[in-house]
Backbone as ProteinMPNN parsed JSONL, in Angstrom:
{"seq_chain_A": "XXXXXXXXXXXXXXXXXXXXXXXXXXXXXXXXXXXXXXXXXXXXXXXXXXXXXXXXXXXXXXXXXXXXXXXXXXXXXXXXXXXXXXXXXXXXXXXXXXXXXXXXXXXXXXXXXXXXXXXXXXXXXXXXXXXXXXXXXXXXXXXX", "coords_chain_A": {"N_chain_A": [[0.867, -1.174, 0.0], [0.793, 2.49, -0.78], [0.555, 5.088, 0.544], [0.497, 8.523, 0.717], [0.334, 10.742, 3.277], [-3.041, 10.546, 4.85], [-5.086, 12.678, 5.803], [-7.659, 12.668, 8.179], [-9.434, 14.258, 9.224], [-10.646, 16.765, 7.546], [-12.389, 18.951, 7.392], [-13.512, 21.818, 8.786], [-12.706, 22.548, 11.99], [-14.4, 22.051, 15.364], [-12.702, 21.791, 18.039], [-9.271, 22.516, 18.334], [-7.889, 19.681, 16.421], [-6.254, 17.179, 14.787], [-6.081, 14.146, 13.379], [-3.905, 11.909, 12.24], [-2.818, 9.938, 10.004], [0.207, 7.529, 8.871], [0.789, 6.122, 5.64], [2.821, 3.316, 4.757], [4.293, 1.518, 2.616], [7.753, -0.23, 2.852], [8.322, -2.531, 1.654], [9.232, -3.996, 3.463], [6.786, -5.305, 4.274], [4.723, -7.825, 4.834], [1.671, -9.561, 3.337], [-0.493, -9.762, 4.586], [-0.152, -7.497, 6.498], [-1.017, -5.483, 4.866], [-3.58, -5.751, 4.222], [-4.572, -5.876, 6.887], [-4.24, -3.333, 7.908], [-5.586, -1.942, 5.71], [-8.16, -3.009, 6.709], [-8.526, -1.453, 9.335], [-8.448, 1.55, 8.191], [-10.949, 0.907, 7.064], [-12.605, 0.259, 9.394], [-12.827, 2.574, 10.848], [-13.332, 4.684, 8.841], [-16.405, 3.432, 8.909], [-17.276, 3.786, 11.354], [-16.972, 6.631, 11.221], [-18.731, 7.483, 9.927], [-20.967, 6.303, 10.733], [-21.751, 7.398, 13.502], [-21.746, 10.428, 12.196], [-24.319, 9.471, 10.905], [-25.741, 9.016, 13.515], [-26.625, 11.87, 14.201], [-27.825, 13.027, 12.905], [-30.726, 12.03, 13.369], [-33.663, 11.837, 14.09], [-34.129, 11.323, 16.466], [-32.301, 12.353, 18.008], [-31.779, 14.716, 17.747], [-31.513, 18.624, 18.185], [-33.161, 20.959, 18.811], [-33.754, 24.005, 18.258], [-35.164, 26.897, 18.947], [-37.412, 29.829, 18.418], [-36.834, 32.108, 19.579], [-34.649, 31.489, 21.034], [-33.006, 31.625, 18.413], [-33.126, 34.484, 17.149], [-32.087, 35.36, 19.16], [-29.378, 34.366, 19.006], [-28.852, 35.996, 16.349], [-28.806, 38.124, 16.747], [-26.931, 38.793, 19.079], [-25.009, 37.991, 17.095], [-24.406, 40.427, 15.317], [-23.957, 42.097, 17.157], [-21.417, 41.391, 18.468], [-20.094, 41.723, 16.069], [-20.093, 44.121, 15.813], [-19.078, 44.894, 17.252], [-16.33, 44.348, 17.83], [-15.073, 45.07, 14.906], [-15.431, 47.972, 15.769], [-13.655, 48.495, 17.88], [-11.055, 47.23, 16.692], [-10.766, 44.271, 16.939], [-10.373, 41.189, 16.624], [-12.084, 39.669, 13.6], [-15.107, 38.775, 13.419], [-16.747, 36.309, 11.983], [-18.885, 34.175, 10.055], [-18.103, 31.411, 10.376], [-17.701, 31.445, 12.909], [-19.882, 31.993, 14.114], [-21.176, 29.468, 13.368], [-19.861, 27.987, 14.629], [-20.394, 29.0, 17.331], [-23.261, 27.938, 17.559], [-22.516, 25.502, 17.409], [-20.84, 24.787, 19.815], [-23.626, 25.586, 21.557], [-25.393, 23.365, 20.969], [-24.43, 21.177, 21.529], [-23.9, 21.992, 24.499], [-26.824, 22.101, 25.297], [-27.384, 19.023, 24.502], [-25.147, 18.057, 26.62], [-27.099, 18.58, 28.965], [-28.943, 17.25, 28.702], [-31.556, 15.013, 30.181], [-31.766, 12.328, 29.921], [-30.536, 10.422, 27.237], [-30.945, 10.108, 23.714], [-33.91, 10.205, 24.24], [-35.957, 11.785, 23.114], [-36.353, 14.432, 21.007], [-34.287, 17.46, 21.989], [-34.144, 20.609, 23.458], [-32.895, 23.597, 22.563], [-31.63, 26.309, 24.896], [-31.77, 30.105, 25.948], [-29.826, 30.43, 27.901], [-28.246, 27.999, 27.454], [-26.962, 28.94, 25.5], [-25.725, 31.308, 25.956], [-23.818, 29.992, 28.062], [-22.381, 28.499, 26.076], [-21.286, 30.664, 24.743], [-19.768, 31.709, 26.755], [-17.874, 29.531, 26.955], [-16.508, 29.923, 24.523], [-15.671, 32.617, 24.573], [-13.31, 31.755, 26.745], [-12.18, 30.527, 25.396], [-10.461, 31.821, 23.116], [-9.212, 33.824, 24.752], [-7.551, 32.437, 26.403], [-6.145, 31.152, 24.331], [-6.795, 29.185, 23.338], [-7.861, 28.31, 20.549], [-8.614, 27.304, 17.147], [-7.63, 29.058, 15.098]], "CA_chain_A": [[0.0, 0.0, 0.0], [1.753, 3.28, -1.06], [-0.423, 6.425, 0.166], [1.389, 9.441, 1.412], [-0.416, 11.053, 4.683], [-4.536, 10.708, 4.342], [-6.127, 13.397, 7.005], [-9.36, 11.7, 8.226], [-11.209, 15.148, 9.34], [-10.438, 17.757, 6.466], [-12.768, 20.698, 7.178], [-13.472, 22.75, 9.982], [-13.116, 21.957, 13.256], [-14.854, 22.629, 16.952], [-11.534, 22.417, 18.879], [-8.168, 22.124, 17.332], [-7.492, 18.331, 16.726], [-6.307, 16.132, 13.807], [-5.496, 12.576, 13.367], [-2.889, 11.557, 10.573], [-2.509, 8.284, 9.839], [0.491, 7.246, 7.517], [0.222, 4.372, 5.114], [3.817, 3.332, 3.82], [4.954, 0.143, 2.404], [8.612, 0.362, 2.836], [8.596, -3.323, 0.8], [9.15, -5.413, 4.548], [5.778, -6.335, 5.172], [3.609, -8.689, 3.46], [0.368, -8.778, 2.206], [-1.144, -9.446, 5.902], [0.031, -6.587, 6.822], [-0.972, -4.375, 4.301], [-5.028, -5.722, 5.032], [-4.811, -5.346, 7.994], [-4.104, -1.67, 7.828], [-7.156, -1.489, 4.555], [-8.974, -3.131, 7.341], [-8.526, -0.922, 10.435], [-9.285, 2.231, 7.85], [-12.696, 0.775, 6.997], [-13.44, 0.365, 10.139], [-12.688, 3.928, 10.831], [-14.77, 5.139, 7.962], [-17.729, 2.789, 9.045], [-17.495, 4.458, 12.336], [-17.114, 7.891, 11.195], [-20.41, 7.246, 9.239], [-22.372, 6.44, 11.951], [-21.926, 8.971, 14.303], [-22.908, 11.594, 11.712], [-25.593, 9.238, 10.703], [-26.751, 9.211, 14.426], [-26.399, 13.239, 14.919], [-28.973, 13.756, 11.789], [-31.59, 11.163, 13.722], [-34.923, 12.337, 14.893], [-34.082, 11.338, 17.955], [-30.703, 12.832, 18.773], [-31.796, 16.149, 17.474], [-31.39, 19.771, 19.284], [-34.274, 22.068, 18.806], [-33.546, 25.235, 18.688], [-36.262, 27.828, 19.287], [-37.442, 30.893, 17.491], [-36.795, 33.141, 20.28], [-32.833, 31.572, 20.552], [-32.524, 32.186, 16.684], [-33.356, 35.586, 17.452], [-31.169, 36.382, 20.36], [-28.406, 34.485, 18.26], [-28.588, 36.886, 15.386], [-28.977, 39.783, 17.399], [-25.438, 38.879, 19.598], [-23.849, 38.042, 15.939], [-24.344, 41.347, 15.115], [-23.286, 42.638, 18.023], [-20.161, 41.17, 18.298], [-19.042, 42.07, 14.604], [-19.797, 45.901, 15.032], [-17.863, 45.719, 18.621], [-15.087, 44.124, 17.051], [-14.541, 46.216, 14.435], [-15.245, 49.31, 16.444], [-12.454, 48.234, 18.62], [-9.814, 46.854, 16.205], [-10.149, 42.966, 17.587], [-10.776, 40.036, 15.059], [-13.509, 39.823, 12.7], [-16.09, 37.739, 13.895], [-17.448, 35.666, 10.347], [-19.735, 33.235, 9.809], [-17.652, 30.356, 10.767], [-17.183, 31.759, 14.163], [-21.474, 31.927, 14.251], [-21.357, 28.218, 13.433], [-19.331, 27.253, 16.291], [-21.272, 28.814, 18.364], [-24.278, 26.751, 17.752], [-22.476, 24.089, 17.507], [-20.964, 24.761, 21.361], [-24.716, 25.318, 22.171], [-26.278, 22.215, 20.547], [-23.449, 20.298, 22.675], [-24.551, 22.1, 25.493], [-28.307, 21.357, 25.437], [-27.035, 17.848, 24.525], [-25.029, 17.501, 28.0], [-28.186, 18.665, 30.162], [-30.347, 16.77, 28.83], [-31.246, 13.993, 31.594], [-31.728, 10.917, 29.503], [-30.124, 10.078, 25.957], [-32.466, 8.937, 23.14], [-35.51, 9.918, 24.571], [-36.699, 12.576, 21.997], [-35.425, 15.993, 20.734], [-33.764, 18.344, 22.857], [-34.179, 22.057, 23.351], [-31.308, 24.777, 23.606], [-32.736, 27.486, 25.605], [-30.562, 30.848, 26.152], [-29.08, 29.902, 29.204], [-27.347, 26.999, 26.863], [-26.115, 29.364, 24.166], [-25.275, 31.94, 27.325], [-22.891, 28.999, 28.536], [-21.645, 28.392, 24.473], [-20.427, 32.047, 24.275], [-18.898, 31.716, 27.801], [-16.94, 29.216, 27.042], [-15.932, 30.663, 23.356], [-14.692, 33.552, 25.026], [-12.843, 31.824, 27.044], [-11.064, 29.61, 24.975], [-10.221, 32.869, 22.761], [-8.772, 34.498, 26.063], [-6.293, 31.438, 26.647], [-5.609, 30.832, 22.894], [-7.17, 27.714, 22.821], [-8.669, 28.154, 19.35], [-8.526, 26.716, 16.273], [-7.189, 30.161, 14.169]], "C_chain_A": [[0.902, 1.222, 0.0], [0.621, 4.273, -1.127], [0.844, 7.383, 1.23], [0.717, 10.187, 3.115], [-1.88, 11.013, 4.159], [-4.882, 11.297, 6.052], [-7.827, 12.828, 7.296], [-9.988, 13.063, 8.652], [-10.039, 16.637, 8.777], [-11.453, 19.272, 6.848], [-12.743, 20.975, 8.38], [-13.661, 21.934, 11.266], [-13.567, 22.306, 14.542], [-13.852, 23.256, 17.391], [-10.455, 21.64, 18.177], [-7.564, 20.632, 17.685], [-7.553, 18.151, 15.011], [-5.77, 14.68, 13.921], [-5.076, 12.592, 12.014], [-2.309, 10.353, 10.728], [-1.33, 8.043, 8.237], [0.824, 5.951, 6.754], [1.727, 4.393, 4.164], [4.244, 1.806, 3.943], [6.535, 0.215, 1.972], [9.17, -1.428, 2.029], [9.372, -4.728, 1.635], [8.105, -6.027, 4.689], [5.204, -6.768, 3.882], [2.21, -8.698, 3.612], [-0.878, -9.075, 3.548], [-0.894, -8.12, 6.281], [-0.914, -5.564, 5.502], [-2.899, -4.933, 4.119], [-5.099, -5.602, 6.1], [-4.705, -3.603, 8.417], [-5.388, -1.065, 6.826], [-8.27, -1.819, 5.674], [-9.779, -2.053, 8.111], [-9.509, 0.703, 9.676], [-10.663, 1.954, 7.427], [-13.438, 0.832, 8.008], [-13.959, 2.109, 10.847], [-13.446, 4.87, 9.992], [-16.017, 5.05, 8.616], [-17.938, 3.708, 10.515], [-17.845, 5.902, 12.827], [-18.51, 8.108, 10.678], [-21.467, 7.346, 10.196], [-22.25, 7.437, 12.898], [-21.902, 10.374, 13.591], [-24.095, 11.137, 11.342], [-26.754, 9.744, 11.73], [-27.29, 10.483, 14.83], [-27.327, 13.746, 13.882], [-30.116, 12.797, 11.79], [-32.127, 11.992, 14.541], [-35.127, 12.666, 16.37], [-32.888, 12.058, 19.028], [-30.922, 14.229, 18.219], [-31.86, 17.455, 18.048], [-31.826, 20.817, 18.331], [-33.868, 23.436, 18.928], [-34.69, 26.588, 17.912], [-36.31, 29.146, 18.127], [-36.286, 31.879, 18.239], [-34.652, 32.99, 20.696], [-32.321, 32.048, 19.545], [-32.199, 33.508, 16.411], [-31.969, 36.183, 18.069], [-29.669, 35.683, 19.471], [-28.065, 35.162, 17.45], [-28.107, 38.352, 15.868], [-27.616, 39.801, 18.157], [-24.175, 38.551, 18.204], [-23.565, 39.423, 15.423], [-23.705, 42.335, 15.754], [-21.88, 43.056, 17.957], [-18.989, 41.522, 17.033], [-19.125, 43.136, 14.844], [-19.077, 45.704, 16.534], [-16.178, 45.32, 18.287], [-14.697, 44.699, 15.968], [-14.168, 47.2, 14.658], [-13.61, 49.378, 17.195], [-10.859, 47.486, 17.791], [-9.803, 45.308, 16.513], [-10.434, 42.137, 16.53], [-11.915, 39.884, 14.276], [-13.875, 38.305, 12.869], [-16.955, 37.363, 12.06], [-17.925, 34.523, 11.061], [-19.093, 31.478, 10.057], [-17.684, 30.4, 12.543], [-18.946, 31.492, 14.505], [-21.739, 30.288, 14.646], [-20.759, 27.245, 14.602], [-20.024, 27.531, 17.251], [-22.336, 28.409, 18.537], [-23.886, 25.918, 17.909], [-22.154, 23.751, 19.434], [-22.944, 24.53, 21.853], [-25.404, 23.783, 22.222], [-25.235, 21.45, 21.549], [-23.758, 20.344, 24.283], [-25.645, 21.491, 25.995], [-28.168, 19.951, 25.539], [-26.544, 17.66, 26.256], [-25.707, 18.046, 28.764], [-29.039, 17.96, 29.882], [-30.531, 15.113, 29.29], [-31.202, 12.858, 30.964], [-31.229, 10.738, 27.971], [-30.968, 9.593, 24.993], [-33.876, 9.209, 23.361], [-36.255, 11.345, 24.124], [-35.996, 14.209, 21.732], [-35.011, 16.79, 21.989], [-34.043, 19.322, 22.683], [-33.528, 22.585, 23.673], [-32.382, 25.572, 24.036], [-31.637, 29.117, 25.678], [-29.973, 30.537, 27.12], [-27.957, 28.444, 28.512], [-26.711, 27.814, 25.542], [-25.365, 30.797, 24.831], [-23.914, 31.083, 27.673], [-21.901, 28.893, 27.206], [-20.893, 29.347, 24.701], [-19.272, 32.461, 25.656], [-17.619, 31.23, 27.184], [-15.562, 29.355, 25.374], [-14.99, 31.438, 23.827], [-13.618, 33.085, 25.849], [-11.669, 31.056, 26.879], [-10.021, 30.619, 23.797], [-9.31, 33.394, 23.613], [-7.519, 33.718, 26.366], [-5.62, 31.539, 25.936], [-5.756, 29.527, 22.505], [-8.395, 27.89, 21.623], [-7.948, 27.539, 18.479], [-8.355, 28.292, 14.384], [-5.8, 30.393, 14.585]], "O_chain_A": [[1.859, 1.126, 0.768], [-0.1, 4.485, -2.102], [1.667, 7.032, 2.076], [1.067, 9.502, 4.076], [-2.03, 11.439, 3.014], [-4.921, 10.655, 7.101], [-8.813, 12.712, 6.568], [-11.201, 13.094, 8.447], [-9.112, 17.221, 9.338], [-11.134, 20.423, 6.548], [-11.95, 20.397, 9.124], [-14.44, 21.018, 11.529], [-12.818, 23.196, 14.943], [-13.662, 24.472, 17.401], [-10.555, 20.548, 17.618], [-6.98, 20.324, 18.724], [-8.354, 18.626, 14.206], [-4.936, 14.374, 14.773], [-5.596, 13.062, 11.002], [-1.449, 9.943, 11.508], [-1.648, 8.227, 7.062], [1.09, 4.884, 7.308], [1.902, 5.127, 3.192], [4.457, 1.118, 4.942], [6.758, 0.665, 0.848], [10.382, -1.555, 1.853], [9.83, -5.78, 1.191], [8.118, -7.171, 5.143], [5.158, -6.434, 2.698], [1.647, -7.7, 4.062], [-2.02, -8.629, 3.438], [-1.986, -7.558, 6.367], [-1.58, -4.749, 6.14], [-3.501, -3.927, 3.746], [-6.106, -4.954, 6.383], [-5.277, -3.02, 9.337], [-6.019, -0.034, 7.06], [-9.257, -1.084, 5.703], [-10.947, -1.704, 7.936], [-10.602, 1.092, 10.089], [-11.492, 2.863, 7.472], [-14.598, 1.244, 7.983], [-15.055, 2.563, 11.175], [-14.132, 5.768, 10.481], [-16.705, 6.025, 8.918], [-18.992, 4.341, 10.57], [-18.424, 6.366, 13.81], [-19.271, 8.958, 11.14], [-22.417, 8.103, 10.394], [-22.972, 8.425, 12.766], [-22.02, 11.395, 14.269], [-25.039, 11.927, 11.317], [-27.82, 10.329, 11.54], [-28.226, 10.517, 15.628], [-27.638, 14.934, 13.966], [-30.647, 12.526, 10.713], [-31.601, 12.689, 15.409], [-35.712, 13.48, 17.084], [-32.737, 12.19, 20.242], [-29.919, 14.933, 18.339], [-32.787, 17.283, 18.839], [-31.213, 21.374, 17.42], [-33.667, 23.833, 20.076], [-34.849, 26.971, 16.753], [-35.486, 29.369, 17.24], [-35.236, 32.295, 17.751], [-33.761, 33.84, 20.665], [-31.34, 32.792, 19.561], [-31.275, 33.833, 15.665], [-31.159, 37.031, 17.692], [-28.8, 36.53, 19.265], [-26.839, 35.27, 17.42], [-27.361, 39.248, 15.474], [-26.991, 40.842, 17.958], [-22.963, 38.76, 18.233], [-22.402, 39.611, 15.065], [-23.05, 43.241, 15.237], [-21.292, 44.1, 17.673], [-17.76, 41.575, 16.99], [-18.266, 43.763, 14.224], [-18.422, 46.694, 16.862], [-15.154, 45.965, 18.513], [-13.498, 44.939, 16.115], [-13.116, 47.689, 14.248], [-12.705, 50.187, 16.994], [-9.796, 47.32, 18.388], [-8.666, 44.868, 16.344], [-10.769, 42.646, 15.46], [-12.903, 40.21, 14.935], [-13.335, 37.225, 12.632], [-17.534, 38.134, 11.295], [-17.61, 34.033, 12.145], [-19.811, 30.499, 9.852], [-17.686, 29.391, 13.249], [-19.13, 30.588, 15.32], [-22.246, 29.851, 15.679], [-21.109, 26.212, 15.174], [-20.378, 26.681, 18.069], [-22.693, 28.392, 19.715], [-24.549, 25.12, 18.571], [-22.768, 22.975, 20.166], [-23.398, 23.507, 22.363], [-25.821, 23.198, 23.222], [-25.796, 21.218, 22.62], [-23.853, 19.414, 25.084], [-25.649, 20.612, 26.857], [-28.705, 19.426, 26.515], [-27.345, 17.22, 27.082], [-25.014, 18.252, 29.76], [-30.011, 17.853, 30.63], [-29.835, 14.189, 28.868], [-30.407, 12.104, 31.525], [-32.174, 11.244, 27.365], [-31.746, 8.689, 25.298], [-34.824, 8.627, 22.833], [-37.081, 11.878, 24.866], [-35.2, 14.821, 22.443], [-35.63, 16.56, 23.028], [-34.382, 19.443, 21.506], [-33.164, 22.53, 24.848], [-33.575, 25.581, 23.729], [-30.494, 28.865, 25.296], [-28.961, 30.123, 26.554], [-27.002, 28.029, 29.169], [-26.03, 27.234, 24.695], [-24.462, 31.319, 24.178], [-22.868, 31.706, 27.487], [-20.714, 29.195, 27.326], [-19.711, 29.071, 24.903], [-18.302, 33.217, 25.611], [-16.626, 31.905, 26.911], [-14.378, 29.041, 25.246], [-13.782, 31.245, 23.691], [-12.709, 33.915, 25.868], [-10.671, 30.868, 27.575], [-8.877, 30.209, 23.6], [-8.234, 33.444, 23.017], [-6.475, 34.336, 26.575], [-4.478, 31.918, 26.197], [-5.135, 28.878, 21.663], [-9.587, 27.642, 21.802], [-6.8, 27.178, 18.74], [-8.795, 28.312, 13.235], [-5.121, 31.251, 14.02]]}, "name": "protein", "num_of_chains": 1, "seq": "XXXXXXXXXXXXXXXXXXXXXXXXXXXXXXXXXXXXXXXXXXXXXXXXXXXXXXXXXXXXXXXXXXXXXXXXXXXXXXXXXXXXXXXXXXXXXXXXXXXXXXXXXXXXXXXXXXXXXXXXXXXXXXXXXXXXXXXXXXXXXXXX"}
């Protein structure tokens, strides 16, 4: 098997992490070896599959309200004219998407039982999101 580095998560990410797996046949191993390695990435695929399958299931889904949608737009806005005003980083549309995604994570870890029907963020879970945004910003634990 002769591949040079293959990145298994290519686009954007929550919090800064990659896995790099490299696949080199240096012309010692034999042909066990070199399934067993086609193996391990399938399974790795098959795995990556399902846990976005399960995160776009009816049941694992996180609700989010009019009245959040709202107050999200209204602090995106915010935040881009105070950051400009002030000279600090330009808040874009990637930066928006994280912070739902923190929220939806949020709502996810309060909610008391797993499985047992949609979830709801509420502000108080997208309140907590932007906490901990800021405060991974503040450290330098981002992903810019």
């Amino acid at each position: 098997l002769s591949c040079s580095q293959d990145k298994l998560n290519k686009g954007s990410k929550l919090l800064p992490c990659s896995l790099t797996m490299r696949l080199d046949d240096s012309g010692t191993s034999d042909i066990l070896d070199t399934i067993s390695a086609i193996d391990t990435i399938s399974r790795i695929r098959y795995y990556m599959a399902r846990c976005r399958g399960s995160r776009r299931s009816a049941q694992n889904s996180i609700v989010l309200s009019r009245q959040l949608l709202d107050q999200t737009q209204k602090d995106f806005v915010e935040r881009r004219k105070h950051n400009r005003l002030n000279g600090h980083r330009e808040i874009v549309e990637e930066d928006f998407h994280r912070w739902l995604t923190l929220t939806r994570l949020q709502a996810r870890s309060r909610a008391a039982t797993p499985g047992s029907g949609p979830i709801t963020a509420d502000i108080k879970d997208w309140e907590i999101a932007m906490k901990l945004d800021d405060e991974m910003h503040a450290t330098g634990i981002d992903n810019k």
